[in-house]
Backbone as JSON, one array per atom type, in Angstrom:
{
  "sequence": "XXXXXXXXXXXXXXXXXXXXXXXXXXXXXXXXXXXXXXXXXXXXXXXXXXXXXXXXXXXXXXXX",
  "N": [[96.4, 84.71, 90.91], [97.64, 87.82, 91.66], [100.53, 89.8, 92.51], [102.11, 92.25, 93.76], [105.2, 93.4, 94.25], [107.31, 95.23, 95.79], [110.87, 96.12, 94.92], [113.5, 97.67, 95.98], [116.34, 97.39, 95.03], [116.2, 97.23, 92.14], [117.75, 97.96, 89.53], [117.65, 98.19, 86.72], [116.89, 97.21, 82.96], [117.78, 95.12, 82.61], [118.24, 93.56, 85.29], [115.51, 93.31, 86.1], [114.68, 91.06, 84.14], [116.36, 89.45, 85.42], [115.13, 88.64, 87.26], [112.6, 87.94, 86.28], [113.54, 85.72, 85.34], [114.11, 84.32, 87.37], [111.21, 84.14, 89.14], [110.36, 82.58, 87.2], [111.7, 80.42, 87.37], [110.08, 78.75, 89.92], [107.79, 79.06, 88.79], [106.77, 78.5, 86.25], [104.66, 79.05, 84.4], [104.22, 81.89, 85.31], [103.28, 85.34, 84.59], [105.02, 88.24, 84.3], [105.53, 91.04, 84.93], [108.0, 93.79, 85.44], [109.05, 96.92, 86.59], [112.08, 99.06, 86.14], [111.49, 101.78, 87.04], [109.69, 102.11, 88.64], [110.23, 100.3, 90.52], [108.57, 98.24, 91.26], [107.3, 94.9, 90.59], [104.91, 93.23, 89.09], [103.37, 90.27, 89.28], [101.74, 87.82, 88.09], [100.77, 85.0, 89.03], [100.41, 81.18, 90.13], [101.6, 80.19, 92.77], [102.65, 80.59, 95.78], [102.64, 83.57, 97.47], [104.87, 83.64, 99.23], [107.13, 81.57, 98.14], [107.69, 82.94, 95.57], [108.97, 85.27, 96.68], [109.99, 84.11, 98.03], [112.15, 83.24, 96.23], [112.68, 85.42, 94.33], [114.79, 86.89, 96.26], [116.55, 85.1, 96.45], [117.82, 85.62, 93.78], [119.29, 87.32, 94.73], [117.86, 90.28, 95.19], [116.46, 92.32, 96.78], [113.17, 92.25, 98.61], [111.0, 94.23, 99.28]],
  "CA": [[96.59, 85.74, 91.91], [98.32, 88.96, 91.12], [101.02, 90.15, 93.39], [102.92, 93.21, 93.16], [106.14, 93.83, 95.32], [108.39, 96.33, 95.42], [112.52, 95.5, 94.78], [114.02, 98.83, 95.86], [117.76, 97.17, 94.44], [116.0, 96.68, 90.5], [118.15, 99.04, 88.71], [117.37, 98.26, 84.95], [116.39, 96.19, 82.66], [118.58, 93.14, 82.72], [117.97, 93.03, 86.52], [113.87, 92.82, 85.79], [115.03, 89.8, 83.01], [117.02, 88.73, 86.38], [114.15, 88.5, 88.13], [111.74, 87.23, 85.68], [113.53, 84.24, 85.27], [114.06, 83.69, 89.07], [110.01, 83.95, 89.53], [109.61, 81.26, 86.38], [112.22, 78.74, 88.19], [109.17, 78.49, 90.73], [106.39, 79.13, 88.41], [107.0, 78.71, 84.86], [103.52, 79.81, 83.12], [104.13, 83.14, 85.49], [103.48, 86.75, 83.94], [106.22, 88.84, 85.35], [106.48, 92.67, 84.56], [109.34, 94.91, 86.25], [109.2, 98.19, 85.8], [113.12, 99.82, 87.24], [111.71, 103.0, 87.07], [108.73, 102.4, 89.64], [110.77, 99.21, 91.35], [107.92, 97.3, 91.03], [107.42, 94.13, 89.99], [103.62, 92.68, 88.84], [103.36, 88.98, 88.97], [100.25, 86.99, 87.96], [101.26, 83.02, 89.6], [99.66, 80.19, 91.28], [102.54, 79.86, 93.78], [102.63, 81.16, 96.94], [103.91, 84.72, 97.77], [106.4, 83.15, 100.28], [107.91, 81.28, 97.35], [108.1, 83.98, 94.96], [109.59, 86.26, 97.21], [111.81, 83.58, 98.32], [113.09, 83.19, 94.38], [113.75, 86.94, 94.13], [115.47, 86.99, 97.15], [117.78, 84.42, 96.15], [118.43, 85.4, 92.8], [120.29, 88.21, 94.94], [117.12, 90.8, 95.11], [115.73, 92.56, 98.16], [112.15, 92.66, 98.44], [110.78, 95.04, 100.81]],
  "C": [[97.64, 86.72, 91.4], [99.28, 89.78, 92.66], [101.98, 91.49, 93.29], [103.67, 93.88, 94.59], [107.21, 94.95, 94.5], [109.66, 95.65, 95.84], [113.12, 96.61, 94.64], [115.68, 98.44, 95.49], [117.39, 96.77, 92.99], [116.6, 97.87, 89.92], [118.44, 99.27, 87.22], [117.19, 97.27, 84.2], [116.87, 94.64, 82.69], [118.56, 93.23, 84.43], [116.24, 93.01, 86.56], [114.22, 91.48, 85.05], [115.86, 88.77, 84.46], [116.03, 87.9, 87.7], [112.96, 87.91, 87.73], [112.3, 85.61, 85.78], [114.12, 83.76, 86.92], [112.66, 83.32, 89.34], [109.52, 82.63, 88.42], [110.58, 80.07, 86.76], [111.17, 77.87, 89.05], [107.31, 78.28, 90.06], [106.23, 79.56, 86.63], [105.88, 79.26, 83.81], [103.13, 81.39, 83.9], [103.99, 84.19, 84.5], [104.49, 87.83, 84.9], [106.44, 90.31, 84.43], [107.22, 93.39, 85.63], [109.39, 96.19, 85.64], [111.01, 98.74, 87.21], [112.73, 100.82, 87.39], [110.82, 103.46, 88.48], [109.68, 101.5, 90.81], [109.61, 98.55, 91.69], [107.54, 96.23, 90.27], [106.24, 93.55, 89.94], [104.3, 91.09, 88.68], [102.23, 88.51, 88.74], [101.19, 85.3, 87.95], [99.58, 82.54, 90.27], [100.26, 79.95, 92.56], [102.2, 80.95, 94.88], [103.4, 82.88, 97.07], [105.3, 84.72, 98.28], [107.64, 82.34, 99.04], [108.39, 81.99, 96.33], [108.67, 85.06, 95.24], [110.97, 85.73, 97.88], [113.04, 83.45, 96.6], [114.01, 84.38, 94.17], [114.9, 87.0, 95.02], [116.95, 85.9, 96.9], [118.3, 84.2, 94.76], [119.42, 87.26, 93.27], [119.6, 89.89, 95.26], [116.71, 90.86, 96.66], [114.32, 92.87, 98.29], [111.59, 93.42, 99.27], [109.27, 94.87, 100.36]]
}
């Protein structure tokens, strides 16, 4: 499943790298691109949205 949220607080690349490895604590063979420039973040998981949005969210990330 392919999910793509927006993280209007991603403001460059080491906060995408902050966020990649928050979404592979939950789902380690995730694909995780971040772009800061769009504030979107592509995921391809098996996990739930609710858990991947809870990850971001508690690696300090707001997902709207």
């Amino acid at each position: 499943m392919t999910l793509q949220l927006k993280v209007p607080n991603m403001a460059c690349s080491a906060c995408g790298e902050s966020i990649t490895k928050a979404v592979k604590t939950v789902d380690p063979t995730a694909t995780v691109q971040a772009d800061p420039k769009t504030k979107l973040v592509r995921i391809e998981t098996q996990v739930s949205k609710a858990a991947i949005t809870e990850a971001i969210s508690a690696a300090g990330y707001t997902v709207a």
